[in-house]
C-alpha positions as CSV (number, residue, x, y, z in Angstrom):
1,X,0.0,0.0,0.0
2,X,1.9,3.3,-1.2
3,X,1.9,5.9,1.6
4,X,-0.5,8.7,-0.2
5,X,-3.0,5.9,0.8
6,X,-2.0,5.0,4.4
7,X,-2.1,8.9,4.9
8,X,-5.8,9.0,3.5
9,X,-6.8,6.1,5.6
10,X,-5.5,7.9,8.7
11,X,-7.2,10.6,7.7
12,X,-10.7,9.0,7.7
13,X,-9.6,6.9,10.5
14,X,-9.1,9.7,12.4
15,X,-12.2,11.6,10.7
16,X,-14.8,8.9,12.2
17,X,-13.1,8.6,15.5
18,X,-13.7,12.3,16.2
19,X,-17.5,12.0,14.8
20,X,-17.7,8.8,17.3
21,X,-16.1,11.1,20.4
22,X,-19.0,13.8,19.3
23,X,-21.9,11.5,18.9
24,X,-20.7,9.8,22.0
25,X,-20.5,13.2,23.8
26,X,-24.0,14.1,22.3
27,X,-25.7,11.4,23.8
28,X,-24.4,11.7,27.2
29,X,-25.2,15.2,27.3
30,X,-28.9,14.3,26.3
31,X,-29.3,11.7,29.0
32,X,-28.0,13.8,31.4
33,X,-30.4,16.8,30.4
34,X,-32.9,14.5,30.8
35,X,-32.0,13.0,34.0
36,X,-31.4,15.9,36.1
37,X,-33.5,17.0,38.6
38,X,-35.5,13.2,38.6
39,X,-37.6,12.1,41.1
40,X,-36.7,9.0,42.6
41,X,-39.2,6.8,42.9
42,X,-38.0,3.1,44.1
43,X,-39.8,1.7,46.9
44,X,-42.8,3.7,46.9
45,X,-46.1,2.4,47.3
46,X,-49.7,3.6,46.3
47,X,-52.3,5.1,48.7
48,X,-55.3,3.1,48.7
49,X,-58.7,4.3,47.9
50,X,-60.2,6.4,50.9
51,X,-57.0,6.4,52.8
52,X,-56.1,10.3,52.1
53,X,-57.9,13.2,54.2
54,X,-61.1,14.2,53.3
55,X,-59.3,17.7,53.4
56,X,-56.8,17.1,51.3
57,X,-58.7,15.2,48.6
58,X,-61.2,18.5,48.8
59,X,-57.7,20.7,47.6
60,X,-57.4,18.2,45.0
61,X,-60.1,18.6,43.6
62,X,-60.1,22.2,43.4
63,X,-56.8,22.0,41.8
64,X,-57.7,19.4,39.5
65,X,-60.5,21.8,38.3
66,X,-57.3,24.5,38.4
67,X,-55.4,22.4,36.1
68,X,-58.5,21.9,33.7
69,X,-57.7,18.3,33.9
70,X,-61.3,16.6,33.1
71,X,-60.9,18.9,30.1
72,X,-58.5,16.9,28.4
73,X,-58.7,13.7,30.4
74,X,-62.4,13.2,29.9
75,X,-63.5,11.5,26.1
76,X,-66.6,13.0,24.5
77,X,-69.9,11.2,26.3
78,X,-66.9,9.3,28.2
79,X,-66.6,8.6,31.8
80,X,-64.6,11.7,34.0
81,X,-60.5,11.4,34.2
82,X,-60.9,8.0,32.1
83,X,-58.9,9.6,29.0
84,X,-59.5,8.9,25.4
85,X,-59.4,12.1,24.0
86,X,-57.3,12.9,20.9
87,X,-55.1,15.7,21.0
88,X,-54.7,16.9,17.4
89,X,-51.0,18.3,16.8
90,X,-48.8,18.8,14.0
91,X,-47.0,15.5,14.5
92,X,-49.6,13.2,14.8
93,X,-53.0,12.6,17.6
94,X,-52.0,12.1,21.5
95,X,-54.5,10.2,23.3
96,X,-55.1,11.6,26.8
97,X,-54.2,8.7,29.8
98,X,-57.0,7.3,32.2
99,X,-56.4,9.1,35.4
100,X,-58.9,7.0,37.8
101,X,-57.7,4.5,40.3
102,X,-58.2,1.1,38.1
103,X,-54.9,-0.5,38.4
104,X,-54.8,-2.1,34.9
105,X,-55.7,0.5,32.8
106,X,-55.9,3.5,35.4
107,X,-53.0,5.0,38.0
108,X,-54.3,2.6,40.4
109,X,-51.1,1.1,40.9
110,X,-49.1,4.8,40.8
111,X,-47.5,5.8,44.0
112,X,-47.9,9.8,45.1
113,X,-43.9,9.9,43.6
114,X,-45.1,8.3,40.2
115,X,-47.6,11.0,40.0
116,X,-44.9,13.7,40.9
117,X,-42.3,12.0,39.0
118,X,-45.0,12.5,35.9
119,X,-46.0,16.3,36.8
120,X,-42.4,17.4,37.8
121,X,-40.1,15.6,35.2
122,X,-43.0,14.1,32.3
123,X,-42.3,10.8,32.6
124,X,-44.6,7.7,33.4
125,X,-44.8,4.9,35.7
126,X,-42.7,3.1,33.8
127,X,-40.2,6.1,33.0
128,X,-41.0,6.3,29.3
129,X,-41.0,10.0,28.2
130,X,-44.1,11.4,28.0
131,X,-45.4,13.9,25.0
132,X,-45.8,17.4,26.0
133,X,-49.1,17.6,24.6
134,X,-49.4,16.8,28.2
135,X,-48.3,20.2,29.6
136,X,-45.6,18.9,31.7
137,X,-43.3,21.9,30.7
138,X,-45.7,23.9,33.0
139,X,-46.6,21.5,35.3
140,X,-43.1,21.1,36.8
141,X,-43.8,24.3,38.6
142,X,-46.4,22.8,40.4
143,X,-45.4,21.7,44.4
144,X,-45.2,18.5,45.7
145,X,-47.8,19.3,48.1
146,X,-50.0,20.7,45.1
147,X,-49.5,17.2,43.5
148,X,-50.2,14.9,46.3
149,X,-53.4,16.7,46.9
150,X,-54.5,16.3,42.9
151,X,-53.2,12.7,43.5
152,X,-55.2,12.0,46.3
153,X,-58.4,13.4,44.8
154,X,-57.8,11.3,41.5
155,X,-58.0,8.4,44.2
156,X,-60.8,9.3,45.1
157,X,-62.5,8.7,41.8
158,X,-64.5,6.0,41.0
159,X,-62.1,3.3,38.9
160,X,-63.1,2.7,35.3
161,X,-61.6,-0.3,33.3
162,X,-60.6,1.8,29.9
163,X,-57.7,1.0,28.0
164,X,-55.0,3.6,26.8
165,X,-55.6,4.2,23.2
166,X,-52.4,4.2,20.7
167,X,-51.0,7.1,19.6
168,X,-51.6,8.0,16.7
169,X,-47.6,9.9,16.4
170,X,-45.9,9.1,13.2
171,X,-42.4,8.3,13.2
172,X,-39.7,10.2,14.5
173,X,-41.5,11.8,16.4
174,X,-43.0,8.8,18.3
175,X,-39.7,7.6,19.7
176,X,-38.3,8.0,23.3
177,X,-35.1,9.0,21.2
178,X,-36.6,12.1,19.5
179,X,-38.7,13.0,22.6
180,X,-35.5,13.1,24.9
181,X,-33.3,15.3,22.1
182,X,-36.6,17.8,22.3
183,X,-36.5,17.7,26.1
184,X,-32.9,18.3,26.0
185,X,-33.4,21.2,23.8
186,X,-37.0,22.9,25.2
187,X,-37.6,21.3,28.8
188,X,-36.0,21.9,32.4
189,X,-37.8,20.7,35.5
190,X,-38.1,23.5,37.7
191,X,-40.0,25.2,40.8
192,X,-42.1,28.5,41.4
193,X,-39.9,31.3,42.1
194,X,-42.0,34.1,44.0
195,X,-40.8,37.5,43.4
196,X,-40.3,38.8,46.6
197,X,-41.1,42.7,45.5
198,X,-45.1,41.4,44.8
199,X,-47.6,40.6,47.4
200,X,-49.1,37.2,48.2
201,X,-52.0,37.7,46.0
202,X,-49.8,37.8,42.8
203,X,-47.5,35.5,43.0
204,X,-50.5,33.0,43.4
205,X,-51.8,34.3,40.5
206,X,-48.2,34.0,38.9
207,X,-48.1,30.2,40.4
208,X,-51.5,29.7,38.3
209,X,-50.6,31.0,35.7
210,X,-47.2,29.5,34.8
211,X,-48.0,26.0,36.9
212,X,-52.0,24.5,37.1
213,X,-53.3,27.0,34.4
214,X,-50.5,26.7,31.8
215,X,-51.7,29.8,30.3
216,X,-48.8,29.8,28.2
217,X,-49.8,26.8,25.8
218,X,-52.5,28.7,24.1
219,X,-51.3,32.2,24.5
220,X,-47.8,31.7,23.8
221,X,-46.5,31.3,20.5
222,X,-45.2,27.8,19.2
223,X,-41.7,27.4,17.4
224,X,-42.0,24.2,14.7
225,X,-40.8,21.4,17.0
226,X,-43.7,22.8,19.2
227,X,-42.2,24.6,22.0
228,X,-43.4,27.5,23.8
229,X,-40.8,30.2,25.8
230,X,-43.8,29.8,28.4
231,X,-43.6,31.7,32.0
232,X,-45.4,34.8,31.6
233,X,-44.5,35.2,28.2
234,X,-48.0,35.4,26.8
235,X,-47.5,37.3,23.7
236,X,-50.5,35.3,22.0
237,X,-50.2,32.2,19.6
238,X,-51.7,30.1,17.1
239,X,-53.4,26.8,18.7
240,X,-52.0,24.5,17.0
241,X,-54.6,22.7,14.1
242,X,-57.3,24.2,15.8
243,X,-56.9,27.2,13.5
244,X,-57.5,29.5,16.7
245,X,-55.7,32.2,17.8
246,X,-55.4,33.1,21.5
247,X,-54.6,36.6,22.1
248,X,-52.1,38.2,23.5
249,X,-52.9,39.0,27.6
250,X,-50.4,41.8,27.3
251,X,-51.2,43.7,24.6
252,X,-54.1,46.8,24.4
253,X,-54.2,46.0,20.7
254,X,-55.6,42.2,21.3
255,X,-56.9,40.8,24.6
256,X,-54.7,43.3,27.2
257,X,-56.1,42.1,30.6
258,X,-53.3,44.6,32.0
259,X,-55.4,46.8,31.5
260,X,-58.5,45.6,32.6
261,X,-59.2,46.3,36.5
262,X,-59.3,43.4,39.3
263,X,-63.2,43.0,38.7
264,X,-63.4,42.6,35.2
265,X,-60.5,40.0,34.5
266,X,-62.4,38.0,38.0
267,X,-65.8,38.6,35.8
268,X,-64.6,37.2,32.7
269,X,-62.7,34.1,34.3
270,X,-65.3,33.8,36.5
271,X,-68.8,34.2,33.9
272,X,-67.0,34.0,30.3
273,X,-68.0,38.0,30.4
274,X,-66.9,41.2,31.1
275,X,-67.5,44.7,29.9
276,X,-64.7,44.8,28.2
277,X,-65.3,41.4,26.0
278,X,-66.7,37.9,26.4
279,X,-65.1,34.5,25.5
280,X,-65.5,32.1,22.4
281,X,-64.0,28.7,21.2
282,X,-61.6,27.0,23.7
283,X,-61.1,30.0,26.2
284,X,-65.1,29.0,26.9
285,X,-64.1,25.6,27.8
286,X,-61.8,26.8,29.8
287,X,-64.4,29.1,31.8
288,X,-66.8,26.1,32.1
289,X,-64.4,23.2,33.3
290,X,-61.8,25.4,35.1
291,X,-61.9,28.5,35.9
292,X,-65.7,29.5,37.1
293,X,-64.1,27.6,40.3
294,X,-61.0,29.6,41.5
């Protein structure tokens, strides 16, 4: 073999080792962004039926209504929190879980840390990587004590026996691979920061808002792997393949609730009207299911 070639095979030699070293360095980075921050969950048990405080199943519920969760969790002329309901997105239909306590189908057999684990870091039971169609990116605000309350309530439910549909996610997209590079690029579990210069009042209206209400997945816009900037970024957005656009909350030119006093943002959460404008489309679903009960 004449030396040009030996130099040319060292070349590619060396070539693919350093594209190895990268890939290699890719991957752990991505495993690492997406194991940060986990819950651990070994050894934990679930709370039986009835076992929870009356109390604290009584929060739950309120939160749950908070969180809009029957909203998504409830099929069409389907039973309460037993799923079904398909979640039209760019990339395919996502089938909302069964949230009651049947232990086949259900989260009977979830502990209070597999429910966290799933609101805090979007992961299931089983630790498969969960689409954010579930709003996981806003539920990792939410506190543990927030979550065991909603977890407890759930428990409370009456069990239904309804198996998980299939996604209907074509491929990449339905992978654990592609969900853990988007998670490496869009999602960081994370807490509620108060700001210590506003009063109580706000920053539970902030915790709402960025946690439970995840305002932000309707009224922020979407890049095209689906992401939001979320927080209190609620500049407005296109829902996605519902051809609906949420306003902006901070701008006078579209919805503006800045300027709208305390009474008349309470009335339109509260009724679906206000004197400054009245709800249509999803926001009335929202008013209905959610947030008539703050």
């Amino acid at each position: 073999m004449s030396a040009a070639r030996i130099r040319s095979r060292s070349r590619w030699l060396a070539a693919l080792s350093v594209l190895a070293g990268l890939l290699l360095l890719l991957t752990a980075a991505v495993w690492f962004l997406n194991v940060r921050g986990e819950v651990d969950v070994r050894g934990t048990l679930p709370v039986p039926a009835g076992a929870a405080d009356q109390t604290l199943v009584e929060r739950g519920a309120y939160l749950a209504r908070a969180g809009n969760c029957a909203g998504c969790h409830t099929a069409r002329g389907g039973e309460s929190y037993a799923g079904g309901l398909g979640i039209a997105t760019p990339f395919g239909t996502v089938y909302t879980s069964n949230l009651t306590p049947d232990k086949a189908t259900g989260i009977g057999d979830w502990s209070p840390a597999h429910f966290w684990r799933a609101m805090h870091n979007g992961r299931s039971r089983d630790g498969r990587l969960l689409y954010p169609a579930f709003p996981y990116t806003s539920y990792t605000k939410v506190t543990r004590e927030d979550s065991d309350a909603i977890y407890a309530f759930l428990q409370s439910r009456p069990a239904v026996a309804q198996p998980n549909r299939e996604h209907g996610v074509g491929f990449p997209y339905n992978t654990q691979a592609a969900l853990a590079v988007w998670r490496a690029l869009y999602f960081r579990p994370g807490t509620f920061e108060s700001e210590g210069a506003r009063n109580a009042e706000w920053n539970r209206g902030a915790y709402l808002v960025q946690g439970l209400g995840h305002c932000s997945a309707c009224h922020s816009a979407r890049n095209a792997l689906g992401a939001t900037s979320g927080g209190l970024d609620l500049a407005g957005g296109l829902i996605p393949m519902q051809n609906w656009y949420a306003p902006s909350l901070a701008s006078a030119d579209e919805a503006g609730v800045g300027h709208w006093s305390r009474e008349e943002i309470a009335s339109l959460l509260k009724t679906g009207i206000s004197p400054r404008a009245s709800v249509t489309g999803p926001m009335a679903e929202v008013v209905l299911r959610s947030t008539q009960y703050l």
